[in-house]
Structure formats: structure tokens, C-alpha cells
C-alpha positions as CSV (number, residue, x, y, z in Angstrom):
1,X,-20.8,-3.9,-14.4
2,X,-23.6,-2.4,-16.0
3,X,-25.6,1.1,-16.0
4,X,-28.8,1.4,-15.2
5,X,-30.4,0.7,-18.6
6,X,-28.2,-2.3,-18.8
7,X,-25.7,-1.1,-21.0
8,X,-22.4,-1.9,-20.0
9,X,-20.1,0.8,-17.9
10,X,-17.1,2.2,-20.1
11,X,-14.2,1.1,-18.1
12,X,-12.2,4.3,-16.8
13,X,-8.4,4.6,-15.8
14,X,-7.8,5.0,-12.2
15,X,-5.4,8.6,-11.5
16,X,-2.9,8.5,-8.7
17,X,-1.0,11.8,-7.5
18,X,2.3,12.2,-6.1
19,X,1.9,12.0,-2.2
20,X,2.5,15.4,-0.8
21,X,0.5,15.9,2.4
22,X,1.6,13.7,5.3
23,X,-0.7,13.0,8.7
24,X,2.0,12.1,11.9
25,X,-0.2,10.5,14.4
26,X,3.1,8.8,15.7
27,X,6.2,9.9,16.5
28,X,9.7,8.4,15.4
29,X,10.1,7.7,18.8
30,X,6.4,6.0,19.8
31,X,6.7,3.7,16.4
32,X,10.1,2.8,17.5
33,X,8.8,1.8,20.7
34,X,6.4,0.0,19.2
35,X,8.6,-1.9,16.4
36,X,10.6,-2.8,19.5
37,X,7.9,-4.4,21.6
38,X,6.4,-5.7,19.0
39,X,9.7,-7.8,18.7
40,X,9.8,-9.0,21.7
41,X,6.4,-10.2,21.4
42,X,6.6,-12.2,18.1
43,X,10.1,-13.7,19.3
44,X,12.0,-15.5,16.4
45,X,8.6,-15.2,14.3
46,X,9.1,-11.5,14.2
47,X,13.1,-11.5,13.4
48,X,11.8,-13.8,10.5
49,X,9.3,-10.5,9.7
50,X,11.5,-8.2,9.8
51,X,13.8,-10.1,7.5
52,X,10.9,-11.0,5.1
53,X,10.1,-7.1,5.1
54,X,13.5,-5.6,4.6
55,X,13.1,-7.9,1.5
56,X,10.4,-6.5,0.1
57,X,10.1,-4.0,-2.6
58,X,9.4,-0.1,-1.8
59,X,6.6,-0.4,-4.7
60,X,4.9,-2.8,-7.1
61,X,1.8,-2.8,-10.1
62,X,-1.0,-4.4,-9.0
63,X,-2.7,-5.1,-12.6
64,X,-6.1,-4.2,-13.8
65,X,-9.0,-6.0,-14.9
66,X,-8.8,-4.3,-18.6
67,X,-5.2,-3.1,-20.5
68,X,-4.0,0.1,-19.5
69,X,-5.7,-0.2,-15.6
70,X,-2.4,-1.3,-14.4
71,X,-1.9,0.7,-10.6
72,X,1.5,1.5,-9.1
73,X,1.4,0.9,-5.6
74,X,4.1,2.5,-2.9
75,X,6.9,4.7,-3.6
76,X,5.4,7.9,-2.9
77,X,2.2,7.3,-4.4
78,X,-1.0,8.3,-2.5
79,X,-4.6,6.5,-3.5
80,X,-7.9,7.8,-2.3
């Protein structure tokens, strides 16, 4: 990526925050409800999701384009 004048853009590090405000559009009970029906509509697919989810790690670094650029994803972390 360049500027304007063609030189090139200094490559910046990107800034995460802990996660401390939290927006409920659901409740526990509506996303239950909706985990449960979703279920029953995937059949044996979704058992296989659900497994295949359970499995998977609460967070993971997804690595940058340049050393140092690295981002932790999950685990409380919020990205805006």
C-alpha cells in the first residue's frame, strides 16, 4: 500500500482492548431455543457441529502480513 505521493505506508500494529461492554440482543433462553431448533434441523450434520465446535479453541492468532502484526482472536478480546 502506498500514500499518496507514492511512498510506501509505514506498517502500524493493530491495538485490541479487553472486552468490557456487552450488547444482549438475545436471551439465554431465545439462543437456547434457537441452538435447539437449529438441531433438529441440521439432523446428524448438526450433532457432527456441535462436536466439531466443542473442539475448538476459545482463542487463536491470526498472523500478520509483517513481524510483530500477529492478532489474538477470542478469549475476551474485542476488535473494532
Amino acid at each position: 500500500m502506498t500514500e499518496p505521493g507514492g511512498r510506501p505506508v509505514a506498517a502500524r500494529p493493530l491495538l485490541t482492548a479487553p472486552a468490557r461492554l456487552a450488547l444482549r440482543v438475545l436471551s439465554e433462553e431465545d439462543v437456547r431455543r434457537i441452538h435447539v431448533a437449529a438441531l433438529k434441523l441440521l439432523g446428524a450434520e448438526g450433532a457432527a457441529a456441535e462436536t466439531a465446535a466443542s473442539s475448538a479453541p476459545s482463542s487463536f492468532a491470526l498472523a500478520g502480513r509483517a513481524d510483530g502484526h500477529d492478532a489474538s482472536l477470542g478469549a475476551g478480546r474485542c476488535w473494532l
